[in-house]
C-alpha positions as CSV (number, residue, x, y, z in Angstrom):
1,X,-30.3,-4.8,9.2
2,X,-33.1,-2.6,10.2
3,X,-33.2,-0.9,13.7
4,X,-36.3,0.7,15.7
5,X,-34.3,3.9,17.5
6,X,-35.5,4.2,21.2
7,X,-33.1,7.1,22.0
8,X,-30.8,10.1,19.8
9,X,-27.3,8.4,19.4
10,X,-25.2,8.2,16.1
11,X,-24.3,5.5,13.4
12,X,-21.2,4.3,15.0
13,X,-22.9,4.4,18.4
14,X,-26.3,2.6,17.2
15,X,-24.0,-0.4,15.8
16,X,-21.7,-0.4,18.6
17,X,-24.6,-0.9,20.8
18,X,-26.5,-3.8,18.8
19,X,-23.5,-5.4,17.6
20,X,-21.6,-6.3,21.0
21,X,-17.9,-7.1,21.1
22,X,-17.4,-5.1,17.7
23,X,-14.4,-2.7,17.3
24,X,-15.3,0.8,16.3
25,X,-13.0,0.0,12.8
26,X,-15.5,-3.2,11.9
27,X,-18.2,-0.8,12.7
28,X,-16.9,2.1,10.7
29,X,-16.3,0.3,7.8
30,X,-20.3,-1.5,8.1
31,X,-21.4,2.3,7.9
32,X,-18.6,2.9,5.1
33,X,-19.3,0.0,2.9
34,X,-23.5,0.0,3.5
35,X,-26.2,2.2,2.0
36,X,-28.1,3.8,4.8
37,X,-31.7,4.4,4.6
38,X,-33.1,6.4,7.8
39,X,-36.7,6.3,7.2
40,X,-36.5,5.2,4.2
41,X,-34.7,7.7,2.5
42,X,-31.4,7.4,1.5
43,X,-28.6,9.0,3.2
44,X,-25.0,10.4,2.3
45,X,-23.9,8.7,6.0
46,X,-20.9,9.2,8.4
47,X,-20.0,7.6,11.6
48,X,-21.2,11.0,13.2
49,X,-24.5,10.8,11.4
50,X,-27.4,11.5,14.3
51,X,-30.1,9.6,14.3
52,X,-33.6,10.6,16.7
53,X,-35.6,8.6,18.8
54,X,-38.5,7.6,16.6
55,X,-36.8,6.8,13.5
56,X,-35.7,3.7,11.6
57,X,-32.3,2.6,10.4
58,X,-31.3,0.8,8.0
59,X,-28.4,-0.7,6.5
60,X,-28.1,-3.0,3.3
61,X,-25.1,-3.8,1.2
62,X,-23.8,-1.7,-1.2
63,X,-23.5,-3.2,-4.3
64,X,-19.6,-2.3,-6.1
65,X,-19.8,-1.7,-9.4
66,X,-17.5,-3.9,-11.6
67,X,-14.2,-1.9,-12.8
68,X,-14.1,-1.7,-16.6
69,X,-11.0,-3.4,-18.3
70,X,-8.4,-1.2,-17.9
71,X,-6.5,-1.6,-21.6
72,X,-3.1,-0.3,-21.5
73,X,-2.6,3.0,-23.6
74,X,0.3,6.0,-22.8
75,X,-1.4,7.3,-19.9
76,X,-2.1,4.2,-18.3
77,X,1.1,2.0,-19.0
78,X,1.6,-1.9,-18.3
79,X,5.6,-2.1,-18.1
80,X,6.5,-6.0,-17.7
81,X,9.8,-6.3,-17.2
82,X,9.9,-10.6,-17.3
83,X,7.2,-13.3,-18.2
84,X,7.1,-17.2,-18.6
85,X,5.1,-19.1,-17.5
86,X,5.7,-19.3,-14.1
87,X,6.6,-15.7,-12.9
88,X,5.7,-12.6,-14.1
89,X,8.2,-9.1,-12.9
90,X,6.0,-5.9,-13.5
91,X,6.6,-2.2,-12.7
92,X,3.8,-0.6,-10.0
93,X,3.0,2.8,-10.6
94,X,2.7,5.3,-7.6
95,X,-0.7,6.2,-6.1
96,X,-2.2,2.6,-7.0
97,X,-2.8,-0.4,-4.5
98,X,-0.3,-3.5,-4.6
99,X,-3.4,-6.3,-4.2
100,X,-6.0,-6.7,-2.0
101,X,-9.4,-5.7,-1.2
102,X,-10.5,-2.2,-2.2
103,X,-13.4,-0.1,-1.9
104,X,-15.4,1.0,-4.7
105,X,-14.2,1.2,-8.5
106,X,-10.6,1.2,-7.3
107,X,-8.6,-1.1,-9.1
108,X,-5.5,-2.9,-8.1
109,X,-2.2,-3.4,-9.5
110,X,-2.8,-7.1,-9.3
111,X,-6.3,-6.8,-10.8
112,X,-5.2,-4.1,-13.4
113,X,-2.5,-7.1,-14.6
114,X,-5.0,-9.6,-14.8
115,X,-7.6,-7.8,-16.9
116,X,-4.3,-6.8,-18.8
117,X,-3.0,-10.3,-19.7
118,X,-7.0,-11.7,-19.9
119,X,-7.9,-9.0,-22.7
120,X,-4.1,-9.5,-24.6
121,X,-5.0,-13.9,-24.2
122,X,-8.5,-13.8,-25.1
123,X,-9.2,-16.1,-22.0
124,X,-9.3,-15.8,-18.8
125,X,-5.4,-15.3,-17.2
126,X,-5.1,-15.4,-13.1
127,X,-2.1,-14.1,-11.3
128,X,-1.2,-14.5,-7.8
129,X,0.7,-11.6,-5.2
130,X,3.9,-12.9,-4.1
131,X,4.9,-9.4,-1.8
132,X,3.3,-6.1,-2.0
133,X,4.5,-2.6,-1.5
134,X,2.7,0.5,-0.4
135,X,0.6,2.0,-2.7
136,X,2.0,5.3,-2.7
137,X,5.6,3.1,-3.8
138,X,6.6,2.6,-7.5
139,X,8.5,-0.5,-8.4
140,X,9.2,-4.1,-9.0
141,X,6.5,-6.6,-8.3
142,X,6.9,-10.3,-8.9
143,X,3.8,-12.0,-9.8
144,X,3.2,-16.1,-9.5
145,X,0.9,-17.8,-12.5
146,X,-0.2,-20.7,-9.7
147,X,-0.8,-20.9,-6.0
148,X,2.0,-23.5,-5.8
149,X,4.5,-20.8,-7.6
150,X,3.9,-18.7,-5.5
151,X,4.0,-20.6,-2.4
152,X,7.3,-21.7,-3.5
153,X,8.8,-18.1,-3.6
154,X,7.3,-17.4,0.0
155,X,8.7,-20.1,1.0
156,X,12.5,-18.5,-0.4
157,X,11.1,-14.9,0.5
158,X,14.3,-14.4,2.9
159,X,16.7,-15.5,0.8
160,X,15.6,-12.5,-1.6
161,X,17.6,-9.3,-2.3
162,X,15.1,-6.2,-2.3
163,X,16.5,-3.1,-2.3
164,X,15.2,0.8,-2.8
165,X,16.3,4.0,-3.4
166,X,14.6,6.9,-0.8
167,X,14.7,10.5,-1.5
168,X,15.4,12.0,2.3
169,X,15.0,15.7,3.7
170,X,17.7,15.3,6.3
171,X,21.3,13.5,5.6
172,X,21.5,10.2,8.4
173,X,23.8,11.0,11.2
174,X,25.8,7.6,9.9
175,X,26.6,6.9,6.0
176,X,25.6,3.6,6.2
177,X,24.1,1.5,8.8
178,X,21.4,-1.3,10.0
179,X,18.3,0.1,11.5
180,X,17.1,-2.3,13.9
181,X,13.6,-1.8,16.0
182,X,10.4,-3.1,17.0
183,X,7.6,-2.1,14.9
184,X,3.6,-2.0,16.2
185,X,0.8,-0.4,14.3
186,X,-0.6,2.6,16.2
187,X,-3.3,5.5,15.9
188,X,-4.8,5.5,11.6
189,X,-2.3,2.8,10.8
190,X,0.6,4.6,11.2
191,X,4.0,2.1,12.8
192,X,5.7,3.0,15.1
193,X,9.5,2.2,16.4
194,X,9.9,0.6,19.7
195,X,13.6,-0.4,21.1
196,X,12.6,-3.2,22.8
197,X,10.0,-5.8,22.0
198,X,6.3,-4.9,23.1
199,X,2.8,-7.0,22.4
200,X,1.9,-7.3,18.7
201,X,5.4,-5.4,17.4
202,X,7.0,-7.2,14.7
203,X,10.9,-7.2,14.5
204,X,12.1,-5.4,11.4
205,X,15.5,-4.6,10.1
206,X,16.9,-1.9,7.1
207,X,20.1,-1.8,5.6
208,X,21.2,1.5,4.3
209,X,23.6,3.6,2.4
210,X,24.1,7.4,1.9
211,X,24.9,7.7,-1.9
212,X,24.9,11.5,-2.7
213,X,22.8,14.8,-2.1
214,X,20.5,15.8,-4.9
215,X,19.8,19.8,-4.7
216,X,18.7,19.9,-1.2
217,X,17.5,16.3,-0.6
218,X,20.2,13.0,0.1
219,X,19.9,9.8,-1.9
220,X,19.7,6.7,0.3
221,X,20.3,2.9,-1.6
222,X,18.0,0.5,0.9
223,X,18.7,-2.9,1.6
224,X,15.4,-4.9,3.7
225,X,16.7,-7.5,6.0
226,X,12.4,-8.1,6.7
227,X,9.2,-6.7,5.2
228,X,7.4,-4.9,7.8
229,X,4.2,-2.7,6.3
230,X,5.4,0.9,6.4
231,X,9.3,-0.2,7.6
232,X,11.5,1.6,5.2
233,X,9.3,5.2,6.1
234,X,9.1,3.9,9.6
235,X,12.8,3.4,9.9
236,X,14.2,6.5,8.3
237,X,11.6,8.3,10.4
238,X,13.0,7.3,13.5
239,X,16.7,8.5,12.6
240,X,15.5,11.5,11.2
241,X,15.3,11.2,7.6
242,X,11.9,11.6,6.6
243,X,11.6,10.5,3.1
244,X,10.7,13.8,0.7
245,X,6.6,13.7,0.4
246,X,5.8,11.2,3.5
247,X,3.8,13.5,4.9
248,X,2.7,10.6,7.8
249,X,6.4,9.8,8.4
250,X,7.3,13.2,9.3
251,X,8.2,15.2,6.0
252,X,7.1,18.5,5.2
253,X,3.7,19.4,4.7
254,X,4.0,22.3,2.8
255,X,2.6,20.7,0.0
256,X,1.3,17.3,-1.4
257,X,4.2,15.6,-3.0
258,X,4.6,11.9,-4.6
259,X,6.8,9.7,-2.0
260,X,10.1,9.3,-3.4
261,X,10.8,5.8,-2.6
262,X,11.9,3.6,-5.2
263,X,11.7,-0.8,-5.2
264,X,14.5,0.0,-8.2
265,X,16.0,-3.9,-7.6
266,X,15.4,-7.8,-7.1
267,X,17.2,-10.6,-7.0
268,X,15.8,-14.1,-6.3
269,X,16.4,-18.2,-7.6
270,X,13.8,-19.0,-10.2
271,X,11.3,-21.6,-8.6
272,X,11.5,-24.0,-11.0
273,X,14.9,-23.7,-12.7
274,X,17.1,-22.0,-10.0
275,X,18.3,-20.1,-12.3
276,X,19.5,-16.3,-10.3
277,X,17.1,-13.7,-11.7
278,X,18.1,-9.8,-11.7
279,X,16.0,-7.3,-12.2
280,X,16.2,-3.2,-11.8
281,X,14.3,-0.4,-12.5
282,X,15.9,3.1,-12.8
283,X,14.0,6.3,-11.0
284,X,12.3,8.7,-13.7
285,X,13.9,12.0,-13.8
286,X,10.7,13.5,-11.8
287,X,11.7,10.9,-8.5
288,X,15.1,13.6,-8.0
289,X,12.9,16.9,-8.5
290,X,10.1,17.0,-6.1
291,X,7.9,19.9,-6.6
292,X,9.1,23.1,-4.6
293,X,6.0,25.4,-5.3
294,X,3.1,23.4,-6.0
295,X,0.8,19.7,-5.2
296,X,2.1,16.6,-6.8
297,X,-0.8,14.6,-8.1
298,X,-0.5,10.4,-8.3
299,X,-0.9,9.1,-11.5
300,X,-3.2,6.3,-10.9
301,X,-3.5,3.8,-13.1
């Protein structure tokens, strides 16, 4: 796309204004995911990038660059916990997207498995998501080998046991108990908890349990009842217990700290054999001790 300027305006205004009806996210991310040439040259852009009357715009594709193969070694660890081959249960590190689309060279815990199990075949190997959690979340994925797999384990998604453990800053006013609210996305994709139901909220309900303190935090075991984006961090939020390092849900932000939320268990039927499945991952010494004097860094894979 290639625009004639008549009048000094910005990036996100200039394709707000040619491209009517967009939302300013569409148009944000055309900017993001574009090189921009303003008279030719090529420009580091932002949405706030001016633009005067006079000059030319414009936008083209930016071509990705493919992700090299990401071959397991000990800093970049492939844990599998169960394979055949129908399922696959693997172990997402922290700081790494579930599945999805991505930006740039990032590459996805779904991807990362793929090129994993492609290289260790010699062929190409596909996988499909069955559930995701957040990327800053470590823990227990299941993974289908077929569409119809998975489609088969969505169908029996509610009849799953999923449970986490959550590192808190505050102790919940009640040892145990079911948090029940509405939950709608708000400002920078942050949910929020409504008590009654309001347009686009989704219903969402967590189980808990206060299990013990550890040094000055308290260990919560989580049950979902749904899987809302955000819902566990949303939910312990809104009774006051901010899990340690979730800066966006309220925790101290003194310093950068990993999220100490935990997807440590699963239970499910098999979906061809029926056969009950368990599976649980214990924390790493490092979920209990958050740092107290210094940034946390992600290791991503």
């Amino acid at each position: 796309m290639k625009y004639f300027i008549k009048k000094d305006t910005t990036l996100l205004n200039l394709i707000l204004e040619k491209n009517a009806g967009i939302s300013k996210q569409k148009a944000k991310k055309m900017i993001q995911y574009s090189d921009v040439l303003i008279d030719g040259v090529r420009t580091k852009a932002i949405y706030s990038t001016e633009v005067k009357e006079g000059q030319t715009v414009e936008f083209t594709k930016k071509e990705a660059p493919k992700p090299a193969v990401q071959r397991p070694d000990r800093n970049r660890p492939v844990v599998i916990q169960y394979e055949d081959d129908a399922i696959l249960v693997a172990v997402k590190p922290p700081g790494i997207t579930s599945a999805g689309e991505v930006a740039g060279r990032e590459l996805t815990f779904h991807k990362l498995l793929e090129e994993f199990l492609t290289f260790r075949a010699g062929s190409k190997v596909r996988l499909w998501a069955v559930h995701r959690i957040d990327r800053e979340v470590e823990g227990l994925m299941i993974f289908a080998k077929s569409d119809e797999i998975r489609e088969l384990l969505k169908d029996k998604w509610e009849r799953f046991t999923k449970k986490y453990l959550a590192l808190c800053e505050n102790r919940p006013p009640k040892d145990s108990g079911i948090i029940s609210t509405w939950l709608k996305e708000g400002p920078k994709m942050k949910m929020y908890c409504h008590d009654h139901e309001v347009p686009d909220a989704k219903y969402a309900q967590t189980e808990y349990t206060y299990l013990k303190p550890v040094t000055k935090y308290h260990l919560l075991d989580i049950k979902l009842h749904t899987g809302r984006k955000n819902q566990i961090r949303a939910h312990l939020s809104h009774i006051g217990c901010p899990i340690a390092g979730d800066r966006r849900y309220g925790a101290d932000t003194q310093f950068i700290r990993q999220i100490r939320l935990l997807a440590y268990h699963l239970e499910f039927e098999h979906p061809l054999t029926g056969k009950l499945m368990n599976f649980d991952y214990p924390p790493r010494n490092s979920f209990f001790n958050p740092s107290q004097n210094e940034d946390e860094s992600y290791k991503v894979v």
